[in-house]
TIDRENKE-912465 format. One record per residue: x negated, y negated, z negated of N, C-alpha, C in turn. Coordinates in steps of 0.2 Angstrom, whole numbers, plus 5000, padded with zeros to 4 digits. Last residue first. Example, Ala and Ser with C-alpha at 12.3 -4.5 7.8 and 13.67 -1.06 7.14 Angstrom:
<rs>
493650114965493250054964493650004961493450284961493850224961493450164961
</rs>
This chain:
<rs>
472152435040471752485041471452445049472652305035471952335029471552365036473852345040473452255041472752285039474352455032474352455038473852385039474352375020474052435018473752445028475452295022474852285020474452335019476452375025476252345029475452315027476652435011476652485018476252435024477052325002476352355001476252415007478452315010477452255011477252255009479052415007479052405014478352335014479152404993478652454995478452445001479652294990479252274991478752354991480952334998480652275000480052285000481452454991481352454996480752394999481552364977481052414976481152434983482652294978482352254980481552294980484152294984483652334986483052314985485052214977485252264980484652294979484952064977484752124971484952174972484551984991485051994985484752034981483551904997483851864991484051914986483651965010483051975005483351965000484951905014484851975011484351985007484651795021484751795015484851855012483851835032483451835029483951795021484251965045484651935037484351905034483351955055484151975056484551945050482051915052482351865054483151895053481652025042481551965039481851905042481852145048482152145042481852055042480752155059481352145061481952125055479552175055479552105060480452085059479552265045479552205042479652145047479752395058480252335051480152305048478852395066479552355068479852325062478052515064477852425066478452395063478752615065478552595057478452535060479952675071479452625073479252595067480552805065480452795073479852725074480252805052479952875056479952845065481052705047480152685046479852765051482152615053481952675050481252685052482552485061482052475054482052575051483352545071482752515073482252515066484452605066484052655070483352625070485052485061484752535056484152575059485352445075484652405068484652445062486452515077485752495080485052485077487252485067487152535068486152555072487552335070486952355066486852415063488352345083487352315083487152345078489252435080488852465085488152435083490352325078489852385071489352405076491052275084490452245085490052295080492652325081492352355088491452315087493052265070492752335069492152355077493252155065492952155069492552215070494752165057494752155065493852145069494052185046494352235046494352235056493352085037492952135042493252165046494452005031493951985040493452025044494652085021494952105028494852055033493452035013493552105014494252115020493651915011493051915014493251995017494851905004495151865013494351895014494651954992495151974998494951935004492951914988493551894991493951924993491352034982491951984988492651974988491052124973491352044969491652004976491252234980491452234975491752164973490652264994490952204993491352204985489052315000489452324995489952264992488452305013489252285013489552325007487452175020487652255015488252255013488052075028487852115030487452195027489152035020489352065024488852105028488251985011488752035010488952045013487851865018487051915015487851985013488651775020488451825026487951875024489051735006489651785009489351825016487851665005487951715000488551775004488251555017487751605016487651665012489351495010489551525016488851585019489651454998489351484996489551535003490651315000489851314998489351364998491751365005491251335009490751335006492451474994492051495004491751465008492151404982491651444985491651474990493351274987492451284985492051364987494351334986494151324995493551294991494951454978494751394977494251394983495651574975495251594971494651514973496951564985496851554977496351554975496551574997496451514995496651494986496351724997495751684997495951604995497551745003497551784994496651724994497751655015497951665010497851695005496751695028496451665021496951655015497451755038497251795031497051775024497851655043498351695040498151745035496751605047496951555044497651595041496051735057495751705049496251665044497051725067497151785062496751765056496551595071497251605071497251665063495351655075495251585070495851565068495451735084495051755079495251685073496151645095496351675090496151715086494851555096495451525095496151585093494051635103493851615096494651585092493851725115494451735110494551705104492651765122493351725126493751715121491751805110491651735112492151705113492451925110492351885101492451805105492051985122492551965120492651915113490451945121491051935124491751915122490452075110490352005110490451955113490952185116491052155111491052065109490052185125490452185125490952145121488652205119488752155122489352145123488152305109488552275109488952205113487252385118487652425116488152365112486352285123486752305129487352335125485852235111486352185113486752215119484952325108485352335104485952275108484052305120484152375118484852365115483452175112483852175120484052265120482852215103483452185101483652185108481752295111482252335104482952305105481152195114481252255117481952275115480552105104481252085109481452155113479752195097480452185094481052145098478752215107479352265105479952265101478152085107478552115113479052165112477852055094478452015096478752065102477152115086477452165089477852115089475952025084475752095089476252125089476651905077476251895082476251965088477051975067477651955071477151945078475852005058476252055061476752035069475851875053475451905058475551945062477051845048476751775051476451855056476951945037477351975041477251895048475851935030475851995032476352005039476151815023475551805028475551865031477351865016477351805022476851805026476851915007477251935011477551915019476351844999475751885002476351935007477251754993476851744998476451765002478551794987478351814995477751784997479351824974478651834976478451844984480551784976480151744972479351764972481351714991481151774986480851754982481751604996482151624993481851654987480551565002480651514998481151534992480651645011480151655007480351615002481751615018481651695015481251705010481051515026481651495024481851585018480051575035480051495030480551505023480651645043480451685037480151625033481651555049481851595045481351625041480251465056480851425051481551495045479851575064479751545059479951515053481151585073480751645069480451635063481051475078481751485073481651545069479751465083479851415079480351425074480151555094479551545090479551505084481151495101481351555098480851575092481951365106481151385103481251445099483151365111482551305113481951345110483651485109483551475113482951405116484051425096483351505097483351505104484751345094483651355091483351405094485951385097485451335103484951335100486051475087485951525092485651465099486051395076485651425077485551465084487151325080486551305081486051345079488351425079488051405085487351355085488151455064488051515069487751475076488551355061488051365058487751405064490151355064489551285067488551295066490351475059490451445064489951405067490651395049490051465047489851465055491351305046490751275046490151345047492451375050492051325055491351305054492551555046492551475044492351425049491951665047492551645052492851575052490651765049490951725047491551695049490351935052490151895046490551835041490551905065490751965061490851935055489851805071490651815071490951835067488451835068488751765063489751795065488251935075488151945067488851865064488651875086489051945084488951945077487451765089488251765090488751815086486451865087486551815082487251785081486851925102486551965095486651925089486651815108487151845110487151885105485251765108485651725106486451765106484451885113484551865108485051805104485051855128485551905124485151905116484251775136484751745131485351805127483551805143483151795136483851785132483651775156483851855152483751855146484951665159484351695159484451745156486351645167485651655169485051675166487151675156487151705164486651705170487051595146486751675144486751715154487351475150486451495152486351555150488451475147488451445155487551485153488451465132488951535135488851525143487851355129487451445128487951475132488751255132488051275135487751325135489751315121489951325128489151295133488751275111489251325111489451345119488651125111488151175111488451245113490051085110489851065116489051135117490251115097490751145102490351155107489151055089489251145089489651145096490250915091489450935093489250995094491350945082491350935090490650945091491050985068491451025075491251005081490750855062490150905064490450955069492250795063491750765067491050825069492950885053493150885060492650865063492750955040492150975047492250955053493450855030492550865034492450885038494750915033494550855036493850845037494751085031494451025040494250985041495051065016494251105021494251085029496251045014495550965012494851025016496951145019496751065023496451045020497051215010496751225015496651175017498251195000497351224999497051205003499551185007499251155003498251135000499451295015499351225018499051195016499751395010499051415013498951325014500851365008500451385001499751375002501551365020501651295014501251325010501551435032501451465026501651395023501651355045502051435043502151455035500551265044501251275044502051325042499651355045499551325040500451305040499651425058499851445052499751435047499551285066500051315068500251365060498251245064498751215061499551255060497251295071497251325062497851285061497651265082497751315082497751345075497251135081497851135081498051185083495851135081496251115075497051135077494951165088495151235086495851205083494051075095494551115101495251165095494150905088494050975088494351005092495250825091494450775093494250875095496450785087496250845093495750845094496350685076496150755077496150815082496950575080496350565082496050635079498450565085497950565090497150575089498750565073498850625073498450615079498250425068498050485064498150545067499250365077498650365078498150405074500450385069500250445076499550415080501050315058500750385058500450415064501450205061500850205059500650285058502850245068502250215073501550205070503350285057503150335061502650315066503750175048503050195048502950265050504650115061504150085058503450125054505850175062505450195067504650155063506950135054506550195053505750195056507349995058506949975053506450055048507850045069507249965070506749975065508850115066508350145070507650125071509650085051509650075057508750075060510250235041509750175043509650145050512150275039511350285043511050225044512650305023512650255030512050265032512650395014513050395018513050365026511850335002511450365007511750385012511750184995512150235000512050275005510650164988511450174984512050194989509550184998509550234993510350234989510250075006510350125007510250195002509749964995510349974997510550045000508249984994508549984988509249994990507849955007507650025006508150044999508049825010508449865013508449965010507349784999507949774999508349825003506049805008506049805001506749824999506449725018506349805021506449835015506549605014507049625015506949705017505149585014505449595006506149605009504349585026504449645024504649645015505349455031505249545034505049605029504949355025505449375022505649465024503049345026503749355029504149385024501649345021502149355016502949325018500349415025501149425029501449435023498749325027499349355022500149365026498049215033498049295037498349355033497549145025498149125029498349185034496649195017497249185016497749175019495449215026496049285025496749265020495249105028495449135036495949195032494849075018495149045020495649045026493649145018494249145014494749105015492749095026492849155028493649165022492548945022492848975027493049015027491849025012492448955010492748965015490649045017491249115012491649065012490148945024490449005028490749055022489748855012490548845016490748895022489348864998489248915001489848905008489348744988488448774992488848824997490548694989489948644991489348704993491548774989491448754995490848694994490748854977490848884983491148834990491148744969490548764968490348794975492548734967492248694969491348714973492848874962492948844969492548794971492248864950491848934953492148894961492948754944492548754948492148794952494348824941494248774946493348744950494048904932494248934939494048874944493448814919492948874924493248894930494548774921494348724921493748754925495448864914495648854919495248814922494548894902494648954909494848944914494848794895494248814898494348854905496448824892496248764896495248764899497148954894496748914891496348864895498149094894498249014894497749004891496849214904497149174899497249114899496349214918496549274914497049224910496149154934495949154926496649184923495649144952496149174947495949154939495649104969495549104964495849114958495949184984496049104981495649144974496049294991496249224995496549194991494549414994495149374990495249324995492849474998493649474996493949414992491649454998491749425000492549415000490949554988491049574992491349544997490549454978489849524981490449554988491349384974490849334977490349404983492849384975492249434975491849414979494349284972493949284976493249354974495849374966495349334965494749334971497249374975496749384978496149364976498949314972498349304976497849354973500149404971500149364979499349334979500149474958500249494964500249474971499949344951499449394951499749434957501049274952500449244953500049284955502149334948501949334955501449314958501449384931501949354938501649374943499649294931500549304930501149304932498349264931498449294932499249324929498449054938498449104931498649184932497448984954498149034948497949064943497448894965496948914959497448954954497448944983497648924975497248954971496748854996496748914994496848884986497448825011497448785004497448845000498348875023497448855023497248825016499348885024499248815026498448815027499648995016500048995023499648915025499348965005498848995007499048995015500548875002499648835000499148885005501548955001501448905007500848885005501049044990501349054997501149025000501148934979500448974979500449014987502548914980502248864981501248894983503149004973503248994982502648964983503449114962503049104964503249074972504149234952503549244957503149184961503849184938504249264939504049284946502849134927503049134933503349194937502049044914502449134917502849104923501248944914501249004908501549064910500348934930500848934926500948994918499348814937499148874931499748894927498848794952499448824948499348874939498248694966497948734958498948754955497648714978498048704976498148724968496048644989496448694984497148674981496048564998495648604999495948664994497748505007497048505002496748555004498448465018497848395020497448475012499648555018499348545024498448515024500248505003500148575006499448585011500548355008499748395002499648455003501448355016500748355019500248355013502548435010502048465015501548435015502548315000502048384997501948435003503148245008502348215005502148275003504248275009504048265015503148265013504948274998504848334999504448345006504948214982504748194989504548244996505048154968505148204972505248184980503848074959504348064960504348144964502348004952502848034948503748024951500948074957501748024962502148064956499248004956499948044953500448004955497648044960497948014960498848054960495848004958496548044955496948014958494847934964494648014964495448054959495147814965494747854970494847924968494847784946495547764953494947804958495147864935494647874941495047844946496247794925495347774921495047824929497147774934497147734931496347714928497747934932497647894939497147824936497747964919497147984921497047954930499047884917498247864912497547894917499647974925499647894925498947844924499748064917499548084925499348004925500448034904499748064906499448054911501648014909501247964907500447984907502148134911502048104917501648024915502148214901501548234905501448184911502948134892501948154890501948174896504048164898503948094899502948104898504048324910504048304903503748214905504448284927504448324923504648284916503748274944504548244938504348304933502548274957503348304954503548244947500948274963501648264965502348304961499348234963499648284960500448244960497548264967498348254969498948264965496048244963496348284962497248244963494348264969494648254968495348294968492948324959493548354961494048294961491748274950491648274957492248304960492048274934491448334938491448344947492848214934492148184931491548234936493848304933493748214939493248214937493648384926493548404932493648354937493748324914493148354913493048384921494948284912494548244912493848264916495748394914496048364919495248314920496148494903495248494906495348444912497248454896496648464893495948464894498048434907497948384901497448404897498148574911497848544916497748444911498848634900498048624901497548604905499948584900499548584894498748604896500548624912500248544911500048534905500848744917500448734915500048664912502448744916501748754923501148744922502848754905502948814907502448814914502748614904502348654900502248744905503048504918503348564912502748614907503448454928502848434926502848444919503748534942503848524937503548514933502348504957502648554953503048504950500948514967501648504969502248534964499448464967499648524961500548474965497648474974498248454974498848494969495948434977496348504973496948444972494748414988495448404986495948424982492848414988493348464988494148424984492048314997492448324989492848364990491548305012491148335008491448335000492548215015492448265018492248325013493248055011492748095012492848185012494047925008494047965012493247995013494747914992494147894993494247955000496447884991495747904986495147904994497747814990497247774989496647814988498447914998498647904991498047864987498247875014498847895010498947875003496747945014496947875016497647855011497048075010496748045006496547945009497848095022498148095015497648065010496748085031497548045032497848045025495948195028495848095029496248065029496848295030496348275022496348215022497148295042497648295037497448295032495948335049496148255048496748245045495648465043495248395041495648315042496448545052496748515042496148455043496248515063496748465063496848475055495248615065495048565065495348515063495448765068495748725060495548665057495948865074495548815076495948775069496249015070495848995073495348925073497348945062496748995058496148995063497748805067497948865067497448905063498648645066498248685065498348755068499048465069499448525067498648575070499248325058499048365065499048435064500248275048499748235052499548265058501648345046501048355045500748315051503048375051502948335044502248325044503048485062503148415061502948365057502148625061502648595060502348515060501548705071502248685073502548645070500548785063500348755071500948725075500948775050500248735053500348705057502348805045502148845052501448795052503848835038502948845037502548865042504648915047504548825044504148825040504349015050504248995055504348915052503949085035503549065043503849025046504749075024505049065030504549035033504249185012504449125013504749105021504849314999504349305003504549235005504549404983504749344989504449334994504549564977503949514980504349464983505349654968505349644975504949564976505249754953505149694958504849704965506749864947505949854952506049764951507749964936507349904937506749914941508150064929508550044933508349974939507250094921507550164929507850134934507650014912506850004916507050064921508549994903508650014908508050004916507749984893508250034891508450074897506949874894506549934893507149974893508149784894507649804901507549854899508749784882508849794887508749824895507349734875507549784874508149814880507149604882506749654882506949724879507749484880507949534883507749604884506849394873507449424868507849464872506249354881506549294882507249344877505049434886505749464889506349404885503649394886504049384894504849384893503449464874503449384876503449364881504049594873504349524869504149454869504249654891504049654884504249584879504949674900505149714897504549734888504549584908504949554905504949614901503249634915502849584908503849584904503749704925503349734918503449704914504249624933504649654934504149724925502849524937503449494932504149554930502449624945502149624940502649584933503249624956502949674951502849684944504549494958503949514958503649594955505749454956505649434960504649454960506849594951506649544950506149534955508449684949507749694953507549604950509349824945509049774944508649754948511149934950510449914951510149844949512249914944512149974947511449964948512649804929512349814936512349864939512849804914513649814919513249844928511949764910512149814906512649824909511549644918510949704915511349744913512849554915512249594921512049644922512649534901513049594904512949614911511449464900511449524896512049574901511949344908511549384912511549454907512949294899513149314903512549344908513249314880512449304884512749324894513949244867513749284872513249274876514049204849513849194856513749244861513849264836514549184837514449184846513049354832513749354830514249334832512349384849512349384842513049364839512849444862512149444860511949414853514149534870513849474864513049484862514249604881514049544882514049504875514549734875514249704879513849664881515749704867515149704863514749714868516749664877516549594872515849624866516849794885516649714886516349664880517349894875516749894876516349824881518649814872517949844864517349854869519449704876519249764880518549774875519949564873520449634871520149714874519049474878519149484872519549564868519049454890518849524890518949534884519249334896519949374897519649454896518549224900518549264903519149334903519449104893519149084901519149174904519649134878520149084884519949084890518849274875519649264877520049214880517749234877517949304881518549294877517449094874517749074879517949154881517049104859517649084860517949084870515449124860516049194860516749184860514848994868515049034861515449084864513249084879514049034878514249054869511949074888512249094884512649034882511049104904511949074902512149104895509649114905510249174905511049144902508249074910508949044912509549104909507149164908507149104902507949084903506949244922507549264913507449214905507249214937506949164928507449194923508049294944507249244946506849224943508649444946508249394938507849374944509849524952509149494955509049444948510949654955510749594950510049584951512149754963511349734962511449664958513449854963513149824962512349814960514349964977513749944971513649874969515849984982515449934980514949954976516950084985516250104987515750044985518150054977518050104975516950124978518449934982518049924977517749994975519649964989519249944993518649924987520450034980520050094984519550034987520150014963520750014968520250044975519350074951519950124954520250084958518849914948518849964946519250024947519249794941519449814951519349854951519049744931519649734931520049744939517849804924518149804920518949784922516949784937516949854933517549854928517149674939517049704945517249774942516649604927517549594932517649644934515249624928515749644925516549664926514849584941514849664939515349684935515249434938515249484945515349554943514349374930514849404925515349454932513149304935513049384933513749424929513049194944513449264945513449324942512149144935512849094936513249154940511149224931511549214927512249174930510449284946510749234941511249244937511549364959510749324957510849264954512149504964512349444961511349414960512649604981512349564976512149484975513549714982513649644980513049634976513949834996513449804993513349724990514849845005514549905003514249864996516549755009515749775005515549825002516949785024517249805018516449815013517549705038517149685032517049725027518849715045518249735048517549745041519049515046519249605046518549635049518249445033518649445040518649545041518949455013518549435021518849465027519649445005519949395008519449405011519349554994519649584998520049525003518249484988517849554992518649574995518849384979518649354988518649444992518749434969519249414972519349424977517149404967517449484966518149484969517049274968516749324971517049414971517849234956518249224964517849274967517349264945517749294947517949284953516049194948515949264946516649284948516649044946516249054951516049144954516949064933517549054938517349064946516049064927516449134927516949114932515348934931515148994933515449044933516248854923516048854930516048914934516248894909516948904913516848894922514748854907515248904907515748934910514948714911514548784914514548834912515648594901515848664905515648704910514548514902514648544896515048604896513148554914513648514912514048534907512048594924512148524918512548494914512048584942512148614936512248564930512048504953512748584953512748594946512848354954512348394955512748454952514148274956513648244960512848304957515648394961515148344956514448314959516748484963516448424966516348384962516848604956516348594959516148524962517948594949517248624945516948624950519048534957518848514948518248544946518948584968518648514966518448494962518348754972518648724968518448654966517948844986518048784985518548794979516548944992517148934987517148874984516048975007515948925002516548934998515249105015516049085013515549025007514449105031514149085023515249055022513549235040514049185038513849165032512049215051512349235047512949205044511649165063511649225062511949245059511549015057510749055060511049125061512949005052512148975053511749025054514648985050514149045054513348975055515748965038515148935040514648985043517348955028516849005033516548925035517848935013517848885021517248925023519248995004518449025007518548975012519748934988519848914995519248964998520748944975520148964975520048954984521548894959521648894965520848884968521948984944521548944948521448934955522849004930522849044937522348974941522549034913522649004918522549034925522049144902522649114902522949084908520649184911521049184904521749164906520849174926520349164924520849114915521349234942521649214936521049204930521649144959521049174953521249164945522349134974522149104967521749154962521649094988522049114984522149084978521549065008521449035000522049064997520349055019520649095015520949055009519648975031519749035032520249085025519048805037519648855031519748905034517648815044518348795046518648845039516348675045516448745041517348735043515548555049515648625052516048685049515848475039516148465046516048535050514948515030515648525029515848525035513648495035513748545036514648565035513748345039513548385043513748445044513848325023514448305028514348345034513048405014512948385016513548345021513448444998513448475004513548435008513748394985513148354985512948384994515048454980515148394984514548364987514848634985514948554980514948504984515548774984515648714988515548634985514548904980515048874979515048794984514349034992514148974988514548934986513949184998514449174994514149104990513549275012513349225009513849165005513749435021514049375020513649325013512949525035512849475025513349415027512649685039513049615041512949585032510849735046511349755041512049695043509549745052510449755055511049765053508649645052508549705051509049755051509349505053508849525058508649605057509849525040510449525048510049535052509149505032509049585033509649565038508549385036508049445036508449495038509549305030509449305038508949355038509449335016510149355018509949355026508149245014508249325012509049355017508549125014508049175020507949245019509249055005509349025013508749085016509149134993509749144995509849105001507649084993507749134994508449174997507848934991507248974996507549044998508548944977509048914984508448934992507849004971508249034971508849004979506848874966506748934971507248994973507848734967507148764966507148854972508848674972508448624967508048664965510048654986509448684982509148644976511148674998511048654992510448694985510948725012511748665011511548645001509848785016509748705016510348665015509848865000509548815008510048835013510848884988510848904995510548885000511648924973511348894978511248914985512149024968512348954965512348904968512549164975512149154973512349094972513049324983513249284981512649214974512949434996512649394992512849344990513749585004514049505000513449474995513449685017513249655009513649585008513449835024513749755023513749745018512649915038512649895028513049845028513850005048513149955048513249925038514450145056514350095051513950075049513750225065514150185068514250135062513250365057512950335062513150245065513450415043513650365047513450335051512750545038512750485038512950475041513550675026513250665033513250585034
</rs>
C-alpha cells in the first residue's frame, strides 16, 4: 500500500553544479533539474564536491554540518558535508583540500583517485544527512560518480538504511567514461579481492572502466535524450560500450533536457540589448544592430545573421563549417562565431574573419555575456554536431527566436523540427549526414526563406519559441522513473492530477448525442462488448444529433396532423427491424421525408428498387402510374394498419433509451462476427427482418426480434393488404414503398414478376 505521508528523497550527486561550478552541460542540469522536482514535491539533496574555484559568496554561506572519514584502499580520508540551502533546495559540498582545492575541477593525473573518493563519500554521506532524510533514490551522473553504485552494492549492501536505496545513472557524454589502469582496484578502490567487482569493471587486460561499472552495478540508466539513448547502443555512438547497453537496453530511456526559462527569458533578461516577446518582437532587431555594430559587421537588416556559440572541436562540427564556411560568406550570410577549441580551427576562424571583414566575424575566447547577446541579436544559430547527446545551446537559440541549423543527431534531432515548406511546420532547419555540402544546403534553404518568404520566417519563428522546453516537464520524466522504483510511496497529487485535467474535455464533448451514455453503461459491464463496440459511435456521434432534433419534431406534429401516422408506420418498421443508431438515424429521416413530401419519398423509393432489381423498367412505369389512381386507397389502408399498431409504437418511441440499453447487451455474440457487417450492410439486415428467413442472420439480428414482438400486428396487416383476392389494385402500389430492399432479395422473385405481368395486363384493360 502507498505511502501517503512519505515524500520521494533523492540524493543527486554530480562533479558540477550551476552556478557554484560549471564547464559545460552537466553543471546546466545538476543546477535545474534537482529545483524541478522540489517544485514537483519530492526532497533533493545535491551532492558537489567543494573546490576551490567556488565562489567566496557562496562558501560564506554554507555552514559545516558533518565530518567523517572515508576508507578508500589502504588509507582512511577525512571527508566534511558544508550544507548550503539555494532556491529551495539543499546542496552538501564534500570537502577534501588535497583533492579538491585546485584551480579547475578536472585534468589531473590523480582523477582517478579523485573521483572514487568523491563516489565513496557519497555513499558514506547517505548515513550523515539531516534528520529525517533517508534516501529513496541515488542518483549518479557521470563517470566521476559512477563507482557510487558499486560501493553501494558491494560494501552497504544488507545494512538497513541502504536496504531501500535504488540506484540511477544518467550518461550525458559516453565518449567521457574514466578509464584507469587496473592498479588502483586494489590501492584506491579496495575491490581487487572481490571476483565479481574487479571483472566488472575491467574493460581490458591492464585497465578499468568506471562508468562500465555504472552500467553494470545501476538499478536504472537513463540518458539525456531519445534518440541519443538508441544511436549509443550501437558501435558508432557506443564508444566500445555498446554491447553493454544493448545488454541492458531494459534498463535504459532518454530523458530530454530541459533549460531554465526563467533565465532565458527575452522579455527579462538583462544581458540583452532590448528585451522581447513572441508577440512583439521588435527589440530582436535592435539586438541584431547592436551586435552587428559590436563585432564590426556591416549594420543591415535585410543579411540574414547565422551565429555558432561552441567548442571549437571536431565533434561540433567545425570540419565542416571549415569546408563550406567560404561558399556561405560569399553567398550573402553573415556569420558570428564565439568559443576556444582545436589551435586549426581557431586559426581558421581568424583567416576567414580577415579575407570578409563585414560579413565574418570570430571571438576566440569565452565569454558568457556575449553569447547571450548572440543568442538574442541572430537570425539563425548553426550547430552541426558529429553527436551530441542532447544539446542546450539549439534550446536557448529557439527560446530567443534564433532558429537552428542542426545535424539530425541526438538531441538535435529530437528538439528541432525540420522546417515543411508545404505545410509550414518546424522550428529550425536540419541535414542528415556529416557532410559539409549538406550543411551548406541547410544553411541556405534558411537563408533563402528569410529573403523571399518573411511571413513563413515569421511564422516559424513564432512556433520556435513557442517550444516548453521547461525543466517541468523532464523532471515529471524522472519523477515517473523514481516512483515506478518505488511504488510504495504515494505520488504526490500536483504532479497526478495532470493528465486527468487533459482527459475531461473529451468526456464533456460526447454527451452531444442523447443515447451515449446509455450505450455506455453496458459497454462497461461487459469489457468484450467494449472493446468492439466503440469504434461504431465514434462516427455516428455528430450525424446523431441532427436525426435527434428531427425526431422529436415528428413526435410534436403526429398530434396534430392526421397524415402523420404514415410516418408512425415507417417508425415501427425501422424500430423492429433496426436498433443501431445509424439504423436509427436512417429511419428518422425518412420518416421527416415523408412527412415534407410524401409524393417525392414514394418516388425516390420506387427510384431507388428499381435501380436494385435488374429488370424494372417496365415495372416502374406500371407501378409510377398505378400509384397515381390508388394513392387514396393505399393511404386508406395504411392509416387502417397504423390504428392496429399505434400503440406499440408509441411505446417503442417513449422508450428508445432502453431499447438501445437491451440492444447494446445483446449485441455481444454479434460483435464477434465484426462491427463491419452491422454497419455497412444495415439495409441488407432490414430486407431480413422484413422476410424473416433468418438462416444466414446474426445472433444479435435474431434476438432483436425477440423484444419487439408486441409491433407484429403491422405487418400481419400488410399481408392482409397485398393478398391479391381482397385488393388486387393495392399491391404493386404497396409492395414497392414498404420494403423496397426486399425486391432485391432472392427469396421470391417469380412472385414479383407474375405480380407486373398481373398489373400490366390490368393497365392494358
Amino acid at each position: 500500500m502507498a505511502d501517503s505521508s512519505k515524500k520521494m528523497q533523492i540524493v543527486f550527486a554530480s562533479a558540477e553544479c550551476a552556478p557554484f561550478v560549471k564547464t559545460g552541460g552537466l553543471g546546466d542540469v545538476a543546477g535545474s533539474l534537482p529545483a524541478a522536482l522540489v517544485r514537483a514535491g519530492a526532497e533533493v539533496i545535491v551532492m558537489v564536491p567543494k573546490y576551490a574555484t567556488i565562489k567566496d559568496e557562496y562558501k560564506a554561506q554554507m555552514e559545516h554540518f558533518s565530518d567523517f572519514y572515508v576508507s578508500l584502499g589502504w588509507r582512511n580520508e577525512y571527508c566534511g558535508l558544508e550544507k548550503l540551502e539555494h532556491d529551495g533546495v539543499t546542496y552538501m559540498f564534500i570537502d577534501n583540500e588535497r583533492y579538491f582545492a585546485r584551480d579547475y575541477p578536472y585534468g589531473f593525473f590523480d582523477d582517478g583517485e579523485r573521483f572514487a573518493f568523491f563516489s565513496k563519500a557519497i555513499t558514506e554521506s547517505l548515513q550523515h544527512l539531516p534528520a529525517g532524510f533517508e534516501c529513496d533514490i541515488l542518483h549518479c551522473n557521470d563517470w566521476q560518480t559512477a563507482l557510487a553504485p558499486v560501493f553501494l552494492r558491494e560494501f552497504y549492501q544488507g545494512l538497513p538504511l541502504y536496504d531501500r536505496v535504488k540506484t540511477v545513472f544518467s550518461i550525458h557524454n559516453v565518449a567521457f567514461q574514466g578509464q584507469f589502469s587496473d592498479t588502483v582496484m586494489e590501492d584506491i578502490l579496495g575491490v581487487a579481492h572481490i571476483p565479481a567487482a574487479a571483472s566488472q569493471l575491467r574493460c581490458d587486460a591492464c585497465s578499468i572502466n568506471y562508468m562500465l561499472g555504472a552500467l553494470r552495478y545501476a538499478d536504472a540508466i537513463t540518458t539525456v535524450s531519445p534518440t541519443y539513448a538508441n544511436e549509443i547502443q550501437t558501435p558508432e555512438f557506443g564508444e566500445g560500450l555498446d554491447g553493454v547497453l544493448r545488454e541492458r537496453s531494459y534498463a535504459l530511456q532518454g530523458i530530454l533536457n530541459g533549460i531554465d526559462v526563467a533565465g532565458f527569458d527575452p522579455a527579462t533578461d538583462k544581458r540583452i540589448a532590448a528585451n522581447y516577446t513572441v508577440e512583439d518582437r521588435s527589440g530582436k532587431a535592435v539586438c541584431k544592430a547592436k551586435l552587428q555594430e559590436e563585432l564590426g559587421l556591416e549594420v543591415r537588416d535585410d543579411r540574414p545573421l547565422m551565429v555558432m556559440v561552441t567548442r571549437l572541436t571536431r565533434q561540433k562540427g567545425l570540419d565542416l563549417v571549415m569546408y563550406a564556411l567560404d561558399r556561405i560568406l560569399a553567398g550573402g550570410v553573415q556569420v558570428a562565431v564565439l568559443g576556444t577549441g582545436d589551435r586549426d580551427n581557431e586559426d581558421g576562424l581568424r583567416y576567414f574573419q580577415d579575407k570578409y571583414p563585414g560579413t565574418m566575424a570570430a571571438r576566440i575566447e569565452f565569454d558568457p555575456a556575449l553569447s547571450q547577446r548572440m543568442y538574442a541579436a541572430a537570425d539563425m544559430f548553426l550547430m552541426p554536431s558529429k553527436f551530441e547527446p542532447c544539446g542546450l545551446s539549439q534550446i536557448i537559440a529557439m527560446r530567443y527566436g534564433t532558429l537552428p541549423i542542426v545535424r539530425e543527431t541526438g538531441g538535435l534531432k529530437d528538439t528541432v523540427i525540420p522546417y515543411n515548406e508545404f505545410t509550414g511546420e518546424g522550428t529550425g532547419f536540419s541535414f542528415s549526414n556529416f557532410n559539409g555540402d549538406e550543411m551548406g544546403d541547410a544553411v541556405f534553404r534558411a537563408a533563402r526563406l528569410f529573403w523571399d518568404n518573411r511571413d513563413a520566417w515569421n511564422q516559424l519563428v513564432t512556433q520556435a519559441m513557442s517550444q516548453d522546453f521547461s525543466w517541468t516537464r523532464s523532471a515529471d520524466k524522472y519523477l515517473d522513473l523514481y516512483f515506478f522504483m518505488h511504488p510504495e510511496i504515494e505520488r504526490p497529487a500536483a504532479v497526478v492530477d495532470e493528465p486527468v485535467v487533459v482527459a475531461e474535455p473529451v468526456a464533456a464533448e460526447e454527451p452531444k448525442a442523447e443515447e451515449k451514455p446509455v450505450e455506455a453503461e453496458p459497454a462497461k459491464a461487459n469489457p468484450e462488448v467494449k472493446v468492439e463496440a466503440t469504434p461504431e459511435p465514434e462516427p455516428e456521434v455528430k450525424p446523431a444529433a441532427k436525426p435527434a432534433a428531427k425526431k422529436t419534431t415528428t413526435r410534436k406534429t403526429t398530434a396534430k396532423k392526421a397524415t402523420a401516422a404514415k410516418a408512425t408506420a415507417t417508425k415501427t418498421t425501422a424500430v423492429k427491424t433496426t436498433t443501431s443508431r445509424k439504423r436509427t438515424t436512417a429511419a428518422a429521416k425518412k420518416a421527416a421525408e415523408a412527412e415534407a413530401a410524401p409524393e417525392v419519398k414514394a418516388d425516390a423509393v420506387e427510384a431507388k428498387a428499381a435501380a436494385k432489381a435488374p429488370a424494372k423498367t417496365a415495372a416502374k412505369k406500371t407501378t409510377t402510374t398505378a400509384k397515381k389512381t390508388t394513392a387514396t386507397k393505399a393511404t386508406a389502408t395504411k392509416a387502417a394498419a397504423t390504428k392496429a399498431a399505434a400503440k406499440p409504437a408509441a411505446k417503442v418511441e417513449e422508450t428508445p433509451a432502453e431499447s438501445k440499453a437491451e440492444a447494446t447487451v445483446e449485441a455481444k455474440p454479434a460483435a464477434k462476427t465484426t462491427t463491419r457487417k452491422r454497419t455497412t450492410t444495415a439495409k441488407k439486415t432490414t430486407a431480413k427482418a422484413a422476410a424473416p428467413k433468418a438462416e444466414a442472420m446474426p445472433a444479435a439480428v435474431k434476438e432483436e426480434t425477440k423484444p419487439e414482438a408486441k409491433p407484429k400486428p403491422a405487418p400481419k396487416a400488410a399481408k392482409v393488404k397485398t393478398a391479391p383476392k381482397a385488393t388486387p389494385k393495392v399491391e404493386p402500389a404497396k409492395k414497392a414503398p414498404v420494403s423496397p430492399v426486399a425486391a432485391t432479395e432472392e427469396k421470391a422473385p417469380t412472385k414479383k414478376t407474375s405480380v407486373r405481368k398481373a398489373t400490366a395486363t390490368r393497365k392494358r384493360r
